[in-house]
N, C-alpha and C positions, 0 to 999 in steps of 0.2 A: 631378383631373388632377395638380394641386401634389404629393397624396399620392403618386401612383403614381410619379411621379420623384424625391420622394424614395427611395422603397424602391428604385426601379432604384440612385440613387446609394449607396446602402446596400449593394446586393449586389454593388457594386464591389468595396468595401469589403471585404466577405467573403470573397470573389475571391483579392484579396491576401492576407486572413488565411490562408485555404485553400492556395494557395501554400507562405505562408510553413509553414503544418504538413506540408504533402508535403515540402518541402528540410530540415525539421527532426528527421523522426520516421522518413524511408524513405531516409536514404541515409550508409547504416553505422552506426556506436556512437553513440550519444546523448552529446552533451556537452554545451556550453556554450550549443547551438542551442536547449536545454529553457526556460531563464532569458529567454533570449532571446523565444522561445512566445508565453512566459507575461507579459512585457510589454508584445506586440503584442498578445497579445487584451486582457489590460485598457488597454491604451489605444483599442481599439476600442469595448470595454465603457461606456467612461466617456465616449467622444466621444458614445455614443446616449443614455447616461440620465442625464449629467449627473455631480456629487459628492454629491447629497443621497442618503443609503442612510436603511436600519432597519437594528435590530439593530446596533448601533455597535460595542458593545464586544464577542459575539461574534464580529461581522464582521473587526474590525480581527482575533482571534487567529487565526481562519481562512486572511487573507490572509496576517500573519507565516508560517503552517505552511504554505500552496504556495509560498512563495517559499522559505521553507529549503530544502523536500523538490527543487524544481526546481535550485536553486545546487548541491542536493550531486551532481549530476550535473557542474559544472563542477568543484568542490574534489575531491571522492574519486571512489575507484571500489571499488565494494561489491556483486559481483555480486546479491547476496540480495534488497540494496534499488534496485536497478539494475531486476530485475523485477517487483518487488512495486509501485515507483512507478510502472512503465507505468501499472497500472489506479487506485490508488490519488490520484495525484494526479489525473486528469480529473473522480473522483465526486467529490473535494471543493472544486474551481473550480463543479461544477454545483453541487452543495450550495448552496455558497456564494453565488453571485447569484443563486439563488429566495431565498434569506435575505435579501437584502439587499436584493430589490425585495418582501420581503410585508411585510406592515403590522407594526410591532412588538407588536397586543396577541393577533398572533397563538405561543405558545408556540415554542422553536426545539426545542424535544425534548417534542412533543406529535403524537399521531395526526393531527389538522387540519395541522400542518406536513409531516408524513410524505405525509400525501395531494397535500399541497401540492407536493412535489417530483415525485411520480410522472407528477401529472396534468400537470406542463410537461413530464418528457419523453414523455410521449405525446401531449400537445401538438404538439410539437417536427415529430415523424413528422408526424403530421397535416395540419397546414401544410404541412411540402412536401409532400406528396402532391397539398394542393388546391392550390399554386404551381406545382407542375408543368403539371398540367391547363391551369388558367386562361392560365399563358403560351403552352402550346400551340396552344388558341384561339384566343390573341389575336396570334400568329406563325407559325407554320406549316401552321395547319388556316383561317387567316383566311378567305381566298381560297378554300376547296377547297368543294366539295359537300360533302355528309354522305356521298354512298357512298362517294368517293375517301378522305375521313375515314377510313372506319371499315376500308379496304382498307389506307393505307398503315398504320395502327395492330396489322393482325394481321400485317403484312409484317415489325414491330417485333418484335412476338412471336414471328413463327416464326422471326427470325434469332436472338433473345435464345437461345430453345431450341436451335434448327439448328446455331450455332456451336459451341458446348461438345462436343457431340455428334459431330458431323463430326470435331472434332479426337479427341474419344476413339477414334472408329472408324477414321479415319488411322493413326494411331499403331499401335493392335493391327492393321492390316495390312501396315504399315512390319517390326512383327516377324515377321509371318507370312511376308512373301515378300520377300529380301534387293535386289531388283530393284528390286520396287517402291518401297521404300525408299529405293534411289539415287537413283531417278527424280526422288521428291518430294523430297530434299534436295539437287538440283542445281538450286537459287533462284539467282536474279542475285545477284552479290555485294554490291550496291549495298540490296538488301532487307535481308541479315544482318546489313551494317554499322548502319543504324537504328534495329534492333532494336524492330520494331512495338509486339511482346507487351508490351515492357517501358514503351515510351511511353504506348501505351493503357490499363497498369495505372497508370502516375502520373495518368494525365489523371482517369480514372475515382476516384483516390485525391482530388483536387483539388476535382473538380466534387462528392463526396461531401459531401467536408469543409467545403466552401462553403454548402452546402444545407443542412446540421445548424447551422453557426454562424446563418447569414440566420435559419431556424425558431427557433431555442433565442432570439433575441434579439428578435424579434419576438412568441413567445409571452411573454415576459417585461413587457412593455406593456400587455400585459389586465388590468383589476382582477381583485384579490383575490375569488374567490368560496368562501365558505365552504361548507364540507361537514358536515352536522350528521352527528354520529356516534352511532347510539342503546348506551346502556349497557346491557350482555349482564344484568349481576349488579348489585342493588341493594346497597347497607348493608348493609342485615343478613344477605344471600345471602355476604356476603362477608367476613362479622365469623366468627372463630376464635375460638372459646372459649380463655379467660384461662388457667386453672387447666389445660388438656389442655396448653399450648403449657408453662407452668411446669414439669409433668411433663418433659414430651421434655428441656427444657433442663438440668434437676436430673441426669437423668438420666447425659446424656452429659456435663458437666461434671465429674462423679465418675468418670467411664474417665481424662476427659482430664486430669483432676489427678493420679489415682492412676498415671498412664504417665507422668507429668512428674516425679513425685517420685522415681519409681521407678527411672528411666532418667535422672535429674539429670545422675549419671558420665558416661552414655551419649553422653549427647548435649553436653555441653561438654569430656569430657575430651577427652586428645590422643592418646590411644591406641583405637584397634578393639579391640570385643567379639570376643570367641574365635571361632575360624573362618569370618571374614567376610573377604574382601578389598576392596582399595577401591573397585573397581567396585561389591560387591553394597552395599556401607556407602551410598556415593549415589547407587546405586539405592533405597534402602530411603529415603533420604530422599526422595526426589522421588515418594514413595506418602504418605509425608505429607502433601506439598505437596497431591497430588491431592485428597487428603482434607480437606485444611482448605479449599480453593478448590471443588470441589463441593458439599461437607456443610455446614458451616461458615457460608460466604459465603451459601450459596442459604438456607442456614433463617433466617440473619440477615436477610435481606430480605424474605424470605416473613412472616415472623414481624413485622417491624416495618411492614410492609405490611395484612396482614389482624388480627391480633391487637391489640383495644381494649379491654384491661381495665375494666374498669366501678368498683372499688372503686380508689383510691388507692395501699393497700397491698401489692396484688396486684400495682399498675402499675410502682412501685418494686422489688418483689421480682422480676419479671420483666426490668428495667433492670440491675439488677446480676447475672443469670443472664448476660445479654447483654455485657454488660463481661467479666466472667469468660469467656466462650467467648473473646471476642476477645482477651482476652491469653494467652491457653493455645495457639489460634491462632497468636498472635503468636513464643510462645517457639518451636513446630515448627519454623515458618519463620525463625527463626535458626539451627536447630539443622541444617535442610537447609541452610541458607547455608554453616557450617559446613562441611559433610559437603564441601559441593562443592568447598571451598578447598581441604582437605585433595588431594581426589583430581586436581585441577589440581597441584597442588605436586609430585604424584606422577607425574602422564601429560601433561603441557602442557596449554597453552589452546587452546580452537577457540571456534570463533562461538558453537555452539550452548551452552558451557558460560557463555562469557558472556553470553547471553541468558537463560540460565535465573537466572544472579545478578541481572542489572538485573531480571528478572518477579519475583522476588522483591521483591525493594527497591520496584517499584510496586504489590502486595500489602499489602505493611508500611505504605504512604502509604494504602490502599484502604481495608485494617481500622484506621487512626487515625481518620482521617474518618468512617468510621461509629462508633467509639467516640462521638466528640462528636455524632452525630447522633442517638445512643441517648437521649441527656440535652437537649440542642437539639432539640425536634420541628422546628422553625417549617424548619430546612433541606433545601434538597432534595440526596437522595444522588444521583438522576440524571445533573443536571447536573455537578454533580463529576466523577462517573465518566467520564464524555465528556470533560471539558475537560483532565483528567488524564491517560485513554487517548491523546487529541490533541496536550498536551507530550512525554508520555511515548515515542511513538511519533517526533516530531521530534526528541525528544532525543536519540534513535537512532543518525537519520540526520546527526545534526548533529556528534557526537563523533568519528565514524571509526572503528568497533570495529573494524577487521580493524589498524589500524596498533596500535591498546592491545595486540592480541594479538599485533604481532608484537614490541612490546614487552618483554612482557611473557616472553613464551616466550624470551627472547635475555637478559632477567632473569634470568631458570629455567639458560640453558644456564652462564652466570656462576657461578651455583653450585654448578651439577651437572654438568656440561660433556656435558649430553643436551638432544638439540633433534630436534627432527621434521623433517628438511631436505622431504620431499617433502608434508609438509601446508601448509608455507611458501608450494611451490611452485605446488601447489591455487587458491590464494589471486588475488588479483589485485595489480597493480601496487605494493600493500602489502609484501605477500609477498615480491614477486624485489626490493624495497627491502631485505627484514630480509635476505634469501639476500646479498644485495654486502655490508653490514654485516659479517654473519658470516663472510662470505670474507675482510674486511680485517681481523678479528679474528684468524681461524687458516683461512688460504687452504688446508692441506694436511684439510680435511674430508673424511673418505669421501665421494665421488660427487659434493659440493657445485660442483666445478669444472667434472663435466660438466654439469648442470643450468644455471649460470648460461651454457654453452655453448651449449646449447640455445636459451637466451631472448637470447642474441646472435642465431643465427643467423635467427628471426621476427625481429627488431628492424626490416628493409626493410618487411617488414610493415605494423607498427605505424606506422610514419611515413608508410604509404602512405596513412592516414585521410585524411578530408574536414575542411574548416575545422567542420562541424558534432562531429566526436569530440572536437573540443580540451579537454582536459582539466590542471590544474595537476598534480596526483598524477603524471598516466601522463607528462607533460613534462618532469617533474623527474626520474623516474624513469629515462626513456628516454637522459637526458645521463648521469646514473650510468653506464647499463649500456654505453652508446658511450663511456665513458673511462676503464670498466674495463679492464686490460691482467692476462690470465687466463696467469699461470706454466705 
C-alpha cells in the first residue's frame, strides 16, 4: 500500500514535469525554456535515485554535453544545430541515466551496454502499457461488470477510430458542397474562441509526456540483468594473415608517397594547377578527404583489429607501414585544408565550408590518436573516438559558427570590398547582426538598406515570442535593429 502511494506521489511528479515539457517544447522558438527542461528533469532525476551514479567520469562528460548543447539554445541561434538538438539532445539524457544507473563493470561502449539501453526503452513502453491497464482496473472498470468492461472499452476504440475519420470525411464534404460547409462552420462562437483541437493536442502532449517520464524512471529501478551475447567468430576465424595485410599496405603506401612527392607543388603551393578553377581545385580536395576517411581510416582499423602477426618482425614491419599511411594521410588532409582556405578567400564563408575545416582538424586529432595506438596496443581507439566525437560535436555548438562566419566574411569584405549581403541574410540573428555592422560601415551598399528594411518590418514579430523563445543573440540583436535609423 506504502508502495503504491508512493508511485501515485511520483506520478505527480511527472505530471508537473510533463507540463513543464508541453510549455517548453510546444509553444513557439525554443529558447531559454530548453536549460530550464533540462534542470527540472534532473532535479527530478535525482529527487528518485539519489547522488550515488556509475560511471562517474563518463557520466560527469555526458552531463557537461547536454547542458552546453541545451544553454546554446539560450546563448545563440544556429538554425542547423537548433534542429539537430531537437533529437540529439533527448538520446543522450536517455543514454545517459541507463549509464549512470548500470553497474560500472558493465562496459559503456560494449554490446551488454548497447542492449542495455534498448531494453529500458522498451521497457519504458512496456510499463505504461501495463500502468495503464492496471489503473484502469483499479478506477474506472472497479465497479463495473466484465461485460459493461469490455463494452465501454470497444466504445474507446470505435471513437479513437470514428474520430479521425468523421473529421476526414467532414471536410472532403465541406469541399464537395459549399452549403454544407457553411452549415458546419456556423459553430457558437464561444467553441472557436477555446479552441478544443488545440487544448486537446497539449493535454494529449502532457499526459504523453508524463507517462514516458513515470516508465523511463521507473524502469530504471530494476537491477541490472545481464545479456550474454554468443561470439559469431572465434580467434582464429578472425585472425588476418600477417604478410597478405603487409602486401595491401606496401602497396598502397608507394601510390600514396609517389602522389605526395610528386604533387609537393601542388598541394602547398599558392598557385592552381593549369585549367582548374577554385571550385574544381576544392572540390578535387575533398575526394581526398573522402579517400583518406574511407580507405585509409577503415583499413587502419580493420587491420589493427583482425591482423596478429605471429613473428615479431613482421609485427614491427606492419607498425610502421601503418604510421606511414597515417601520415601520408595526414599530409592530404592538410593539403584539402589548404585548398579550402584558398577558395573561401576567394567566394566567402558559409557554414558548410567551415564544417568541413573543423571535420578536418577532428580527423587530424582521429589519425594522431591511432598513430600512438599503433605502438600502444594496451589503448582502446573506441573509446576515444566517442569521447572525441562528443567534445567535438559540443565544441560546435558551443563556439557560435554562424557569428565566426560572419566575422570573418566582414574580414574578407575589408579587404576586398566583396561580401555576400543575402547569404548574411540566410543566416539567423548572426547574420542581420553582421548586415547592421556592414550598413554602419558603408550604409550606401547595393540592396543592403532594403534587406535590413525588411527584417525591421518582422521585428513586431519577433517580439511577439513567448517568455519560452528568449534568447541573448536574438535580444541583443533585436535592440540593434530597433535603433537602427535606415538613410
Amino acid at each position: 500500500m506504502k508502495q503504491r502511494q508512493k508511485n501515485m506521489l511520483f506520478l505527480i511528479v511527472c505530471l508537473g514535469l510533463g507540463i513543464l515539457a508541453e510549455l517548453s517544447f510546444f509553444h513557439g522558438m525554443i529558447g531559454i525554456s530548453y536549460p530550464i527542461f533540462i534542470a527540472a528533469f534532473y532535479a527530478v532525476f535525482y529527487f528518485r535515485f539519489g547522488f550515488t551514479f556509475n560511471h562517474r567520469r563518463i557520466g560527469l562528460l555526458l552531463m557537461v554535453v547536454i547542458w552546453v548543447l541545451s544553454a546554446s539554445y539560450l546563448f545563440y541561434d544556429n538554425e542547423t544545430f537548433y534542429l539537430l538538438n531537437i533529437i540529439v539532445i533527448p538520446i543522450l539524457v536517455f543514454i545517459h541515466i541507463v549509464l549512470i544507473t548500470t553497474p560500472n563493470k558493465v562496459d559503456w561502449i560494449s554490446i551488454p551496454f548497447f542492449n542495455q539501453v534498448m531494453n529500458k526503452f522498451s521497457q519504458m513502453f512496456s510499463y505504461v502499457k501495463r500502468y495503464i491497464k492496471l489503473m484502469g482496473k483499479r478506477t474506472l472498470f472497479k465497479q463495473m461488470k466484465k461485460e459493461t468492461t469490455q463494452a465501454i472499452k470497444r466504445i474507446i476504440y470505435g471513437l479513437l477510430i470514428g474520430i479521425p475519420l468523421l473529421l476526414f470525411i467532414t471536410a472532403l464534404l465541406m469541399l464537395a458542397d459549399e452549403k454544407f460547409g457553411n452549415v458546419v462552420m456556423t459553430v457558437p462562437n464561444f467553441i472557436t474562441k477555446f479552441n478544443f483541437l488545440e487544448g486537446f493536442f497539449r493535454f494529449l502532449v502532457v499526459v504523453i509526456a508524463t507517462l514516458l517520464f513515470f516508465g523511463a524512471f521507473q524502469v530504471l529501478k530494476k537491477r541490472y540483468a545481464p545479456i550474454i551475447v554468443k561470439p559469431i567468430l572465434d580467434k582464429k576465424q578472425a585472425s588476418w594473415d600477417g604478410i597478405t595485410a603487409a602486401t595491401i599496405l606496401v602497396l598502397l603506401n608507394s601510390v600514396y608517397l609517389l602522389f605526395v612527392v610528386i604533387q609537393f607543388k601542388y598541394f602547398f603551393g599558392n598557385a592552381i594547377q593549369e585549367n582548374f578553377t577554385y571550385a574544381e581545385y576544392a572540390r578535387r580536395g575533398f575526394f581526398e578527404l573522402i579517400l583518406v576517411t574511407l580507405i585509409n581510416w577503415t583499413l587502419l582499423l580493420c587491420f589493427l583489429k583482425f591482423v596478429k602477426p605471429a613473428k615479431k618482425a613482421l609485427a614491427y614491419f606492419i607498425k610502421a607501414m601503418y604510421s606511414l599511411l597515417i601520415v601520408s594521410s595526414g599530409i592530404m588532409l592538410a593539403s584539402a585544408y589548404m585548398r579550402l582556405t584558398l577558395y573561401e578567400e576567394a567566394y566567402g564563408f558559409t557554414i558548410d565550408r567551415i564544417l568541413a575545416h573543423t571535420f578536418m582538424l577532428f580527423l587530424l586529432v582521429i589519425f594522431a590518436y591511432t598513430l600512438i595506438r599503433v605502438w600502444l596496443e594496451g589503448i582502446s581507439l573506441l573509446h576515444f573516438y566517442m569521447i572525441a566525437g562528443l567534445i567535438f560535436y559540443t565544441g560546435l555548438n558551443a563556439i557560435n559558427l554562424e557569428e565566426m562566419i560572419v566575422e570573418n566574411n566582414l574580414e574578407r569584405y575589408e579587404q576586398t570590398g566583396k561580401i555576400d549581403i543575402y547569404y548574411l541574410n540566410g543566416l539567423s540573428f548572426s547574420g542581420i547582426d553582421g548586415l547592421i555592422t556592414l550598413y554602419e560601415k558603408d550604409p550606401y551598399y547595393p540592396e543592403l538598406r532594403m534587406l535590413l528594411r525588411e527584417q525591421k518590418e518582422i521585428l513586431h514579430e519577433i517580439e511577439s515570442n513567448t517568455w519560452q523563445s528568449y534568447n541573448f543573440k536574438r535580444q541583443q540583436v533585436m535592440e540593434r535593429l530597433r535603433g537602427l535609423e535606415l538613410k
